[in-house]
N, C-alpha and C positions, 0 to 999 in steps of 0.2 A: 503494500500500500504506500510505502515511505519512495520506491524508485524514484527515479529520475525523470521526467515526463521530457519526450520531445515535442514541439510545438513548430507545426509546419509553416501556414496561414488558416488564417482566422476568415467567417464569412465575411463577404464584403455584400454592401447594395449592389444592385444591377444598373447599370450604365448605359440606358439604351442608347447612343449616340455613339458608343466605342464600336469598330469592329472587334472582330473575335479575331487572336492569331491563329496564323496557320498549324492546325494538327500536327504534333510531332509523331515521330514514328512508333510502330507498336511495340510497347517495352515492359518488359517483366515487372512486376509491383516493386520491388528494389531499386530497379531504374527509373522507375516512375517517379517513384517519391524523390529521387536525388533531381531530376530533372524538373519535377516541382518546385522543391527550394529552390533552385539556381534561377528561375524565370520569377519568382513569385512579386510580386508587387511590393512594397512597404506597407505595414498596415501597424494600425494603433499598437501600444504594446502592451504586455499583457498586464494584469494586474499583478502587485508588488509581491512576490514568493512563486515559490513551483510546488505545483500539486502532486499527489500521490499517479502514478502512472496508471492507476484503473480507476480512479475517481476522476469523475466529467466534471469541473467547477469552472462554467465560464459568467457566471452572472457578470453583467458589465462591460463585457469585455468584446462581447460581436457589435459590429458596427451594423446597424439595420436603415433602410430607409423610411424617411421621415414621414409623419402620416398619426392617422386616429387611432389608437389602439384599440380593441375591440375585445368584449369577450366570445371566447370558443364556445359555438354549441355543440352538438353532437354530431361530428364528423362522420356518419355509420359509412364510411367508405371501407374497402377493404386495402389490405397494404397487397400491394403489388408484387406478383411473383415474375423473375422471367416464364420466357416460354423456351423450352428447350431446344425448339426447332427455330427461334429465332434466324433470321440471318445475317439479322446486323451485329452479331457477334459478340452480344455484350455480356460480360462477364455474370455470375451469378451473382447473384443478389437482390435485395427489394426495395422498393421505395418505398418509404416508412410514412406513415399517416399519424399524429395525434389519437391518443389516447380517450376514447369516445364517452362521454359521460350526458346522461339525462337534461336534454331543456328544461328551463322554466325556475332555473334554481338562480338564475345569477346577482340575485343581490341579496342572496340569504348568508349572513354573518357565519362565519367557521365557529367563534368562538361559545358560543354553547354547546352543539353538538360535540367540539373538540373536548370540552369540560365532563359531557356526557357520555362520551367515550370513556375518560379515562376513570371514573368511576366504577366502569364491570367490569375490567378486566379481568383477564384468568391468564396462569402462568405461561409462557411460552415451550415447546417442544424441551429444548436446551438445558431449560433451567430443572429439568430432570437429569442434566448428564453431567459427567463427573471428567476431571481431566485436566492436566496443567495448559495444553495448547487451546486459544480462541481460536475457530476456526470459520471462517467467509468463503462463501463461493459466489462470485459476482459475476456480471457479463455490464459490461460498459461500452457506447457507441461516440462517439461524433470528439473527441480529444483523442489525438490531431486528427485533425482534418486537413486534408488535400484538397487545394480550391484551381480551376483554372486559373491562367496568367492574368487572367481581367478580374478576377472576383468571384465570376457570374455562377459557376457549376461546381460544383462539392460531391466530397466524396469520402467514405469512412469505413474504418474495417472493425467491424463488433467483435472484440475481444471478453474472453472468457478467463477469469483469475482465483485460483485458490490460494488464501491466505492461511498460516497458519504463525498464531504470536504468544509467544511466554509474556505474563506480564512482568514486565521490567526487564527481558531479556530481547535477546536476537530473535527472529521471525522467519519463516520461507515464505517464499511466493512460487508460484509457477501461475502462464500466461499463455496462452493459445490465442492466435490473432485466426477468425474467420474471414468469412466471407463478404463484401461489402456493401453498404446499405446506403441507400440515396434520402436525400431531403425532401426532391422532385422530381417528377418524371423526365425534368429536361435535362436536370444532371445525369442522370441516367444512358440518357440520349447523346449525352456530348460523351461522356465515359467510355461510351460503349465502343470496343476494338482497342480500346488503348490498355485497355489492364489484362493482365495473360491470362487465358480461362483454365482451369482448371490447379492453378499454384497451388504447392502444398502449404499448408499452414502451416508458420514458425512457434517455438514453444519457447521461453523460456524460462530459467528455473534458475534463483537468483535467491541470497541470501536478505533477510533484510534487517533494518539496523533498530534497537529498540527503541521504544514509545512509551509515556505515559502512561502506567496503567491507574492512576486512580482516576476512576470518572465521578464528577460531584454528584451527592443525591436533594439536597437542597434546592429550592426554587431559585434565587439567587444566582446561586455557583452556576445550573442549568443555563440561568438565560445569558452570564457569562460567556461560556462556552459555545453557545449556539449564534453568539452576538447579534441578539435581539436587539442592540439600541442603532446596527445600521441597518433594521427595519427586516420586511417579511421575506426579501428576497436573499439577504444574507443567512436568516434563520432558516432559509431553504437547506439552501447548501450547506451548511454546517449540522443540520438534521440529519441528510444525507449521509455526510462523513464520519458522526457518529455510531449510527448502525453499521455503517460498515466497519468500524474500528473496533467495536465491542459488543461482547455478549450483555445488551441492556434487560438490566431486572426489571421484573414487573411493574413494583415501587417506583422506579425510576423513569420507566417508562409510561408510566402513568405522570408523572411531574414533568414532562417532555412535552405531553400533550398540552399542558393546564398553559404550562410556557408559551407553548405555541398560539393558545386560546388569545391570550391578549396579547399579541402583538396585532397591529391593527394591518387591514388589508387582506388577509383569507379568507375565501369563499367558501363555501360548502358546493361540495358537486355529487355526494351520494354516492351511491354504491357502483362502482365500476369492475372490467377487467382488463389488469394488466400483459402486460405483452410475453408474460408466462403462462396466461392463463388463468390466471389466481384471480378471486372475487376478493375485494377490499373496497373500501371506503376513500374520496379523494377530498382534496383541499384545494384550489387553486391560489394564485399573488399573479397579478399582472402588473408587471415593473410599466410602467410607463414612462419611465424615462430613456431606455434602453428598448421600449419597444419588444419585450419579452412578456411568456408567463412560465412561471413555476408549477410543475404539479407533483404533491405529494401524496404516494398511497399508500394506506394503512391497511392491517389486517384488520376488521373490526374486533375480535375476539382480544386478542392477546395485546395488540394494540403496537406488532411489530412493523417497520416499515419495508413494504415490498419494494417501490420501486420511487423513483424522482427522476422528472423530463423535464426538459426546457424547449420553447418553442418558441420560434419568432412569428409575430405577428406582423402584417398589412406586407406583405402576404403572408399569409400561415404555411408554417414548413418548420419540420423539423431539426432543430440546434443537437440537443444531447441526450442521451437518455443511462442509463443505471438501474437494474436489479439486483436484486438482494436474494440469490435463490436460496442460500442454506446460510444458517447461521449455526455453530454447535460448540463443543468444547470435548479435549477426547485427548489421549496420551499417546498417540499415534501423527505423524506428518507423513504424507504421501497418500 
């Protein structure tokens, strides 16, 4: 979780006034990415620190074009599969749709239900298991991203990460980079022939260096940590990064929520499913300033977090996404 993150280019706005450069030739994903750096434009820099190499953290930080920001309804579209018989060659993978959640909620406040959530809780799977190693299984998209030489068309490979961390000591990680997944159809379309079809996926397996282990349980210390005071889209992301750094207790994870209740700007959006499959509960923030929203979803029962997306709005399309498939704790790595 603690790796080194590379950072290719960042989305940019579209440019309808620029031509498009001429297509370079067809080159293996290794070659791609060096020859994306080498062309890439200058674009804002990022924000002050480097993230964990499977944590997606870019609030802030994509450039969008300017415009009304809006909230999402119910996208019921389906994500886009290739077609195998394609002929325009384009590498496998799908273009990714927003996470679909019920109309007619969007000016209903998060923070009572969040409040009413954490009330029933019941313990998590985990908090049954016994074992010095924390252990994460997560799949993370859209950090780094590969954008053409103008901005216009993105591109991203969903990576799969098992973490495993003593607290107060060293950690493994091992990292499986799939297949890649678009924002839009047209990325898609510019993509396609330039990435090699069939690449094997690289793995890596890297030692990591320790981290903190005490996580506060206080309301306080909570919204410290989550830094709730630079608002709902900070308290996104550092929700995020939380579940994925620790086995959180019930107790705790119940004061997670309450934290989250009052910070002001969360929506309630009801009961969804996430891109594993899994039914849970959603919250939205739409950053208005950045032109984004945040979405976070909860298990309703346990009250663990399954997954967090970011998506840029006017036009809607997808920035990042992050789940949280298995959380556990166990005296075994590998």
């Amino acid at each position: 979780m603690f790796g080194e993150q590379r950072t290719r280019t960042l989305l940019s706005p579209a440019d309808p006034a620029r031509e498009l450069p001429p297509e370079p030739p067809r080159l293996s994903a290794r070659e791609l990415i060096a020859w994306a750096d080498s062309t890439a434009e200058p674009v804002a820099a990022r924000r002050e620190g480097r993230l964990p190499r499977r944590m997606v953290l870019a609030t802030g930080a994509i450039a969008v074009a300017a415009g009304a920001v809006v909230v999402l309804g119910s996208p019921d579209l389906p994500e886009v599969a290739p077609d195998p018989a394609d002929p325009s060659g384009a590498t496998a993978g799908r273009v990714l749709v927003p996470v679909a959640y019920r109309p007619g909620a969007t000016d209903v406040a998060a923070g009572p239900r969040l409040r009413a959530l954490a009330d029933g809780l019941v313990d998590a799977p985990y908090e049954n298991s016994a074992g010095r190693f924390t252990y994460h299984h997560t799949k993370v998209w859209g950090d780094p991203v590969m954008t053409s030489p103008d901005g216009r068309f993105s591109v991203a490979f969903a990576r799969e990460s098992r973490d495993w961390w003593t607290p107060g000591g060293t950690g493994r990680q091992t990292t499986s980079e799939g297949v890649p997944e678009y924002p839009d159809q047209a990325s898609r379309d510019y993509w396609a022939g330039l990435l090699a079809v069939n690449e094997a996926s690289s793995v890596d397996d890297v030692p990591q260096p320790p981290f903190d282990p005490v996580l506060p349980v206080d309301r306080a210390g909570l919204a410290g940590l989550l830094k709730t005071d630079l608002g709902a889209g900070a308290a996104s992301v550092e929700t995020s990064k939380t579940f994925g750094r620790y086995a959180v207790p019930r107790r705790t994870r119940a004061e997670i929520l309450r934290v989250l209740a009052d910070v002001p700007g969360f929506q309630w959006r009801g009961e969804v499913t996430d891109r594993a499959g899994r039914d849970g509960v959603a919250v939205t923030f739409d950053d208005r300033v950045h032109g984004t929203q945040h979405l976070l979803i909860f298990q309703a029962r346990t009250g663990e977090l399954l997954a967090w997306e970011l998506v840029t709005l006017g036009p809607v399309r997808m920035s990042a996404y992050e789940l949280i498939l298995a959380t556990d704790r166990t005296d075994h790595v590998g």
